[in-house]
N, C-alpha and C positions, 0 to 999 in steps of 0.2 A: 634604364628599364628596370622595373622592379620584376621581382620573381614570384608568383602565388604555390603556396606551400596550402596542401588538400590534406588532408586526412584520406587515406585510403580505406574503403567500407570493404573490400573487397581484392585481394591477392593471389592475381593467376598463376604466378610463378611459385608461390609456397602453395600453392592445391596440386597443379603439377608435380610440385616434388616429390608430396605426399603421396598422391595415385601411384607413382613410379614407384617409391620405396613399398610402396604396400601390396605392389605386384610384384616386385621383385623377390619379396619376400615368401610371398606363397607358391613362384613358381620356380624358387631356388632348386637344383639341384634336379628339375625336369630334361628328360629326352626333349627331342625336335617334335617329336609325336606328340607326347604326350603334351606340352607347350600349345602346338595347333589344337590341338582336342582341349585344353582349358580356354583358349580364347572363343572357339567355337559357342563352346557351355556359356562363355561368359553374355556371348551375344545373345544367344536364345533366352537364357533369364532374363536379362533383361529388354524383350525384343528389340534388341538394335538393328541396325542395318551398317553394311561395310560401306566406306565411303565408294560414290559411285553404283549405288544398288539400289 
């Protein structure tokens, strides 16, 4: 059986990484408050919804 090697166009695991390190990074050194209150913010800019809503 042979194996088919693709070119990947597209890597969810290094976007992933990147989203986390880039949150991490701005919400280093936040309260538990203050944490909920930037995820809140984050949702209303960009009108998302919580999963299940």
């Amino acid at each position: 059986m042979e194996t088919i090697n693709k070119e990947k166009t597209f890597d969810a695991v290094k976007m992933m990484r990147e989203i986390r390190d880039k949150i991490s990074a701005e919400t280093q050194g936040m309260t538990f408050e203050e944490f909920k209150a930037y995820i809140k913010q984050q949702l209303t800019d960009k009108k998302a919804k919580l999963v299940g809503q």
